[in-house]
N, C-alpha and C positions, 0 to 999 in steps of 0.2 A: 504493500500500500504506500502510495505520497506521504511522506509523512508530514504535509502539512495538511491533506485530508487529515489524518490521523490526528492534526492536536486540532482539528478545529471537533472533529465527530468527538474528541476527548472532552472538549470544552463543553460540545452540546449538550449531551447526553451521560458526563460525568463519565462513562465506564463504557468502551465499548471491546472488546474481543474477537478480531476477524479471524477465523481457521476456513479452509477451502478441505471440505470435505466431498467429492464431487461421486461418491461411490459407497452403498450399502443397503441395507435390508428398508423395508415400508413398518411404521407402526401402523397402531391402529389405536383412535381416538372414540369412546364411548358417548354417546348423545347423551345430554343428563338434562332433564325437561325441570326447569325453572317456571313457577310464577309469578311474573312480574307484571307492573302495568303498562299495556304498551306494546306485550307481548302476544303473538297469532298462537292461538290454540292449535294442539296439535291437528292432523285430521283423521278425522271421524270417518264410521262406515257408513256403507250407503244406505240414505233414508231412499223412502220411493220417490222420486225425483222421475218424472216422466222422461221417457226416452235415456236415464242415466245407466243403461246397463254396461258394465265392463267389459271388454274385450274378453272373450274365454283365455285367447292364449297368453294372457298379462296373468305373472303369480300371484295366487291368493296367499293370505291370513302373513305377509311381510309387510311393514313398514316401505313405502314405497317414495314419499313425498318428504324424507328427510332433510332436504335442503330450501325446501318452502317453496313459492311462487312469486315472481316479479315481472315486471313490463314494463315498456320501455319507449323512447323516442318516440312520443307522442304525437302526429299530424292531424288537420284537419277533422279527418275520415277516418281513422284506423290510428292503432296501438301496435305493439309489439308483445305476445302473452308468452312466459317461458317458463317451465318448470324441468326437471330432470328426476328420474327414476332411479335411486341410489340406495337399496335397503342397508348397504355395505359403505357407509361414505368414504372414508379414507382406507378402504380396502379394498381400492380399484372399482368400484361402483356394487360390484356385487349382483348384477344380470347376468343371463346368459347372454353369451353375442348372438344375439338375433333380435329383429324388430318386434317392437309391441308398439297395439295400438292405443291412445289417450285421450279422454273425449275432452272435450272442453266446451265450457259454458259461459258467457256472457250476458250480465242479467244488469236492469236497472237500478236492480235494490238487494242488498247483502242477504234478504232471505231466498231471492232466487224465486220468485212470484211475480215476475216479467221478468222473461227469458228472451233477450233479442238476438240472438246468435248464437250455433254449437254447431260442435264440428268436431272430427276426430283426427289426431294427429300422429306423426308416427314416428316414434322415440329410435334413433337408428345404434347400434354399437359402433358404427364410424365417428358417433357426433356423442361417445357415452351417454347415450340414455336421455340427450336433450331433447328439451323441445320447443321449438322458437315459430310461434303462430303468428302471424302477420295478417291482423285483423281487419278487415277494411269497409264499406257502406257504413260509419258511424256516423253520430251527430255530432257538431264541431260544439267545442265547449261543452261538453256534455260529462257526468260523471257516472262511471259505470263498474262493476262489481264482476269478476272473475275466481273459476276456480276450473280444476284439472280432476278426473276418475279415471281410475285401472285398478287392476284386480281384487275391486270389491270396496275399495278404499278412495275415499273424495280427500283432496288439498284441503289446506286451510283458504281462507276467502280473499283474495286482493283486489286493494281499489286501484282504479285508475282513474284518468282524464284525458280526451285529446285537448286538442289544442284548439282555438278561435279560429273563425274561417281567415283566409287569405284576406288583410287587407284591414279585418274587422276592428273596429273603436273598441278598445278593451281600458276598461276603468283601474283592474287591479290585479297585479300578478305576485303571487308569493312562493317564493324557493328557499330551500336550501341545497348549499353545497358545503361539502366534505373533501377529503385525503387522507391518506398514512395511515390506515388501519393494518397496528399490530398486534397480532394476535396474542406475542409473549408477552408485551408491555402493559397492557391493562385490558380491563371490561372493555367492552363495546357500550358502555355506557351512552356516550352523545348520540347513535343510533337509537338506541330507545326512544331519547329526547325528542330527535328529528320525527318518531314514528307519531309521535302524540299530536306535531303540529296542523298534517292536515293537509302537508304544503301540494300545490299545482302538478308539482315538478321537484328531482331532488338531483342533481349535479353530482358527480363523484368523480375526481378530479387525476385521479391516480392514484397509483401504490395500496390497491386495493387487498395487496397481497403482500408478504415481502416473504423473498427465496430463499432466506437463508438456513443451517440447519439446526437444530433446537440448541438456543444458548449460545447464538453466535454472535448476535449485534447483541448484546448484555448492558441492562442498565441496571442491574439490584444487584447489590454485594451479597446476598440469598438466594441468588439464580432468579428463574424467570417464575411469575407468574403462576402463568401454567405455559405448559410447551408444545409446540411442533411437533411433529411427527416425521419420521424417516429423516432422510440427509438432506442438505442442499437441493434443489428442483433443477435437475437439468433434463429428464426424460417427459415423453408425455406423462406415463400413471403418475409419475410423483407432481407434477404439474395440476393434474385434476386430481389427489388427492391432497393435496396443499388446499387448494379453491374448494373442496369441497368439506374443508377442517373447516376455516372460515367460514361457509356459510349454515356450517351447523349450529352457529350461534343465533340465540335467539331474537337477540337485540341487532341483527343484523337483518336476520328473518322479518321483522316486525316493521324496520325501515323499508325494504323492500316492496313489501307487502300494503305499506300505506298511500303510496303517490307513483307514479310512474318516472324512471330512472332515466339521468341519458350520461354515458360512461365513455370517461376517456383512458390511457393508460400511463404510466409513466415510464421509470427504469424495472424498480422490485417487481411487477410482474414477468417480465422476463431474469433480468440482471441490474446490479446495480450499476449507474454509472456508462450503462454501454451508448456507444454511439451509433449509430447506424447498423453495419456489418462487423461493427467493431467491439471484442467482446472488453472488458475492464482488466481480464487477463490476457489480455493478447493472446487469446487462442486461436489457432487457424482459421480462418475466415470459414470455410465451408463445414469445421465444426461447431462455430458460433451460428451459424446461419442454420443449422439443423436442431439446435436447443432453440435456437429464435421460432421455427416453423413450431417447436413443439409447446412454446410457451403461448402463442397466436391460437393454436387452436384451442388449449383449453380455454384459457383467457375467453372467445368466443363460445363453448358451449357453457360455459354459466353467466352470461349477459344479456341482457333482453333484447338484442340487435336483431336487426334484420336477416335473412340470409341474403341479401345482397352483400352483407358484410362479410362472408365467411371468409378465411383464407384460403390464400391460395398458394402452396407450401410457405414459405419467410417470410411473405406480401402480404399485409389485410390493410384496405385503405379505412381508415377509423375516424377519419376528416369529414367533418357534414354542417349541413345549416339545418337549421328550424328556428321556423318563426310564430311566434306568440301575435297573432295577429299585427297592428301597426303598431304594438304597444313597442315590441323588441325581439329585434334577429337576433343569434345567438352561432355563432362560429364554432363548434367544434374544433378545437385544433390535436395534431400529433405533433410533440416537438423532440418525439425518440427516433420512429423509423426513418428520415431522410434526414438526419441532420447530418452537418460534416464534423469532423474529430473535434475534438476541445482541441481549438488551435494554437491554444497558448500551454497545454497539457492539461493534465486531470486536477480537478483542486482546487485549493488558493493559492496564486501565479498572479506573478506580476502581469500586467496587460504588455502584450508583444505583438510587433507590426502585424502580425499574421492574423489578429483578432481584427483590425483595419482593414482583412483584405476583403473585397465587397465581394468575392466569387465565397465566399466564408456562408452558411445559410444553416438553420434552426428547423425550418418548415419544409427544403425542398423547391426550387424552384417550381414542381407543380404546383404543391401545396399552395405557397405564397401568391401565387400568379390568382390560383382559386379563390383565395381570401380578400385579395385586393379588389380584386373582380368584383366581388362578392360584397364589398363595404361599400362600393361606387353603387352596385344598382339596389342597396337597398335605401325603402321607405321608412325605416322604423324609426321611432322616436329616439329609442335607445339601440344600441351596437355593441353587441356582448362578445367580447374574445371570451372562451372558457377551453383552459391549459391548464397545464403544468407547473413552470414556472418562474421566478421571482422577475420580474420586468424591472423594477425601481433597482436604480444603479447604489451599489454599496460598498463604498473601499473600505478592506478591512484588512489594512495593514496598521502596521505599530511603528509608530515614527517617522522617519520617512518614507518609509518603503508603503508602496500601492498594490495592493493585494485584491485580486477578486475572485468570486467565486464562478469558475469556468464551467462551470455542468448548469448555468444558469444563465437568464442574457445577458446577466455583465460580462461574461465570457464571452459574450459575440454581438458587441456593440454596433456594427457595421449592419448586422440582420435586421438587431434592433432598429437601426434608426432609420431605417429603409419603412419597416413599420408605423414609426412616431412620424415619421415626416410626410407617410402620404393620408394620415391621420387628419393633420394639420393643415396638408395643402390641399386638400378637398374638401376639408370640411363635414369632417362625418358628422353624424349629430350621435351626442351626448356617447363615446366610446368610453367603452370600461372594460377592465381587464379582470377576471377573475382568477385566483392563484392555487395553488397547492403547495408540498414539496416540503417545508421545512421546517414544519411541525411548530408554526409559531404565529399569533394575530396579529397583521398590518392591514393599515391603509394608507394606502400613498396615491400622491400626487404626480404622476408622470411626466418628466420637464422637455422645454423642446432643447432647452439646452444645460445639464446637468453642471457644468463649470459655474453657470448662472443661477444660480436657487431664485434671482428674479425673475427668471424669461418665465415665458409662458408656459401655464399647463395646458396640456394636449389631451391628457386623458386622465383616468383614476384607473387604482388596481387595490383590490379587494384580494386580501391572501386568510384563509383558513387556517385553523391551527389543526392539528392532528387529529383524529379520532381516538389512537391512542400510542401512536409512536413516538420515543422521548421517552415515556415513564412518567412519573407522579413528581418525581421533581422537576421544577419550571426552568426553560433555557433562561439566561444571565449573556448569554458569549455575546449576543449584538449589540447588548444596550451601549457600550462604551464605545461604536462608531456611530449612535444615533447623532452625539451634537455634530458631527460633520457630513447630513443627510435632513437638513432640514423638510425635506420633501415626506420623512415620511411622519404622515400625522397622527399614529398612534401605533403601537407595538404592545405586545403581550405575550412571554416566551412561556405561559404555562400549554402544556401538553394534553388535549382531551378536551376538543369539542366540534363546533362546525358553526357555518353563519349563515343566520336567516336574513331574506331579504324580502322587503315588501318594493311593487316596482309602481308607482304612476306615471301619468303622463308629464307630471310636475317635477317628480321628485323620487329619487333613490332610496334606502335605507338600507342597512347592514348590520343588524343589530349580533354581536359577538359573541357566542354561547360555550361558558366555560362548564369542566366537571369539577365538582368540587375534589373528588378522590376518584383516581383510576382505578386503585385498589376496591373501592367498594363497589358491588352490583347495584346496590341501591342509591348511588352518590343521587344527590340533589343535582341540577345543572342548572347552572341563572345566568343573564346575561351582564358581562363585564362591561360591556361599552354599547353606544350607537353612535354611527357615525350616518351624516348623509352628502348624495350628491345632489345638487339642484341641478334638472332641465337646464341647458345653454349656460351653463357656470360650472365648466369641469374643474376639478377637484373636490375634496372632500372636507370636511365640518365636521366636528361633535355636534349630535340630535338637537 
């Protein structure tokens, strides 16, 4: 490892322990059914439910819906419905390899006494056991009630929403968005949170997963938590039984299952750190590129996407719009699969000519070309990048030395500002940037020229704190380069939460939602801060 990766992940996290264990046996992690509030009931067998009969050849008297149900990228007219068939979760799913069929029902109320659509779908062992229903004749803005049957056994119930017709006057949108949910680090506590509030839409920003292998990124002098399973993820089974450890929690289960998801990814579901085709350990490109294919597919059979997204071996374009009627477009971005190498190396590095070289790109020439594209013909009030991460520029060097962190855009200020400045010279209205990544609450102010804390701001960026990576004790490492970063207008380095957002046509809001203890199930969770942006006055306020 960099060892000035190493003293800053030292600094963040107090304790961390990197060992590359790339080879051994699969555990196997036991479902242990919690009640809490918040949380989806397990599910139930079949009541008489007209037309609900199972499939003969789907097994009886197994648990079959362990990993819950969720949906996703919400349009117009149609959703996205997903569940997976795993009686065995972190024991390779636990089917036989062969299809079963899944009925699915679409009703307008949680008791299932209007039923607007059902359909049977077909869980395949190429795709473990998923299943990704792309629902379509829906009502725009409309909220609607989902669940899944096989072998004698119904899902527990998810809601969803699409989305306002094309164009439509929408008075009020409410999201949350998340990152960095680790498993060893704490509860999934802030998922519960999120599951109570109701929101339109829930954002998850990356690092939905992290690969490492039990007790490796270490932040308790007591060991973890609770732990992982098998080694390091570099195969598919360990891949989808990692993804599938994680989603046998129930406070994950619960957020899933309350608003309809739309998911990006970051490094931890594949690798940490990697760039493109490039793995952190410089392993052979065409062996990095075979753990990439195999991280891509699980990654896609537990996300609510479309199968327009599936991969296609190393390739899934994961880049997309949707739009919230005129209220706000919303950019998906990837800023892992086509980026160029951290040009200045991996870490904190001083900024070197090669970070200035403009052929240097974060998105991909397609990508970027798409996005630009994409900011010019849109009508929306507001203009949502939703990434990865940290936009606001941050030297954190000691003395005189200039330090930034290159797995981030200050590492590649040329990509950046290629973005800021057609930002600026276009005039998009009301651009905001939303963040992930580094486990800690900001909001900043986007400048057009960073040397100048007077020029103008261009945009806002809204960055999430963790879910639960980091630990119970709160980061300290940034505050000491805050006074020379006047841009950003409020920080917050505790670990475990996520940020709600109400959106108008007027006005922004981003209200901060902390845990009080990772360590408990029960923690309370309250918000630390709000901040807003006002319509045609970018930047951001306290509420």
């Amino acid at each position: 490892m960099n060892p000035m990766r190493a003293r800053y992940e030292q600094a963040l996290i107090q304790s961390v322990t990197r060992r590359r264990v790339l080879a051994g046996g699969l555990g196997a992690a036991g479902l242990v059914a919690v009640s809490l509030p918040g949380r989806p009931t397990s599910g139930s067998r079949f009541q008489a439910t007209p037309g609900a009969t199972p499939s003969a050849s789907t097994p009886a008297g197994v648990p079959l819906f362990t990993l819950g149900v969720a949906s996703g990228d919400p349009l117009p007219n149609g959703v996205v419905l997903w569940t997976r068939l795993a009686p065995s979760p972190t024991g390779g799913g636990g089917m036989d390899p062969t299809p079963y069929e899944v009925r699915w029902e679409l009703a307008n109320d949680d008791a299932f006494g209007q039923i607007v659509q059902t359909g049977v779908a077909v869980a395949s062992p190429a795709l473990a056991h998923s299943v990704h229903v792309d629902v379509t004749g829906l009502e725009p803005a409309r909220e609607y009630f989902y669940r899944f049957m096989a072998g004698g056994e119904i899902s527990a119930v998810g809601r969803t929403k699409t989305a306002p017709a094309a164009g439509a006057a929408v008075d009020r949108l409410r999201f949350g968005f998340a990152s960095c949910s680790m498993y060893e680090h704490g509860y999934f506590t802030a998922y519960r949170d999120m599951a109570r509030q109701g929101f339109d839409l829930i954002f998850h920003l990356g690092d939905y997963i992290y690969e490492y292998a039990p007790n490796e990124y270490d932040v308790r002098d007591e060991g973890p938590l609770r732990e992982h399973t098998g080694d390091e993820t570099t195969s598919l089974v360990e891949y989808r039984n990692r993804f599938a450890l994680y989603r046998t929690d129930p406070d994950l289960q619960a957020a899933h299952a309350s608003a309809p998801w739309v998911v990006t990814w970051d490094d931890h579901e594949t690798e940490n750190d990697y760039a493109a085709d490039l793995s952190e350990n410089d392993d052979p490109t065409a062996v990095f590129l075979a753990r990439r294919a195999q991280a891509y597919q699980a990654y896609y059979e537990h996300m609510p996407l479309r199968p327009a997204s599936m991969p296609q071996g190393p390739d899934m374009q994961l880049y997309r719009r949707l739009d919230y009627g005129s209220l706000a477009s919303f950019q998906v971005l990837d800023t892992r699969q086509y980026r160029s190498d951290q040009p200045c190396g991996d870490g904190l590095q001083v900024r070197c000519p090669a970070a200035l070289d403009p052929d240097t790109t974060l998105l991909g020439p397609d990508q970027e070309r798409w996005l630009l594209n994409g900011l010019d013909a849109s009508g929306a009030t507001w203009n949502v990048l939703a990434q990865q991460i940290q936009m606001a520029e941050l030297e954190q060097g000691e003395g005189d030395s200039q330090l930034y962190w290159n797995d981030s855009w200050p590492g590649y200020p040329a990509a950046r500002n290629r973005i800021l400045s057609h930002l600026m010279s276009r005039g998009i209205s009301n651009p905001v940037v939303l963040t992930g990544d580094i486990h800690t609450a900001w909001a900043n102010d986007l400048k057009a020229d960073w040397a100048n804390p007077e020029s103008a701001t261009i945009a806002t960026e809204y960055i999430c704190t963790s879910i639960s990576a980091g630990g119970a004790t709160p980061a300290s490492f940034f505050e000491q380069y805050l006074p020379d970063a006047p841009w950003v207008r409020y920080f917050n380095g505790t670990h475990g939460g996520y940020t709600a957002v109400e959106v108008t046509p007027d006005q922004w809001r981003s209200d901060f939602h902390v845990v009080e203890s990772l360590l408990d199930e029960a923690s309370p969770v309250t918000v630390a801060a709000s901040f807003v942006t006002e319509a045609g006055n970018p930047g951001t306020q306290p509420a």
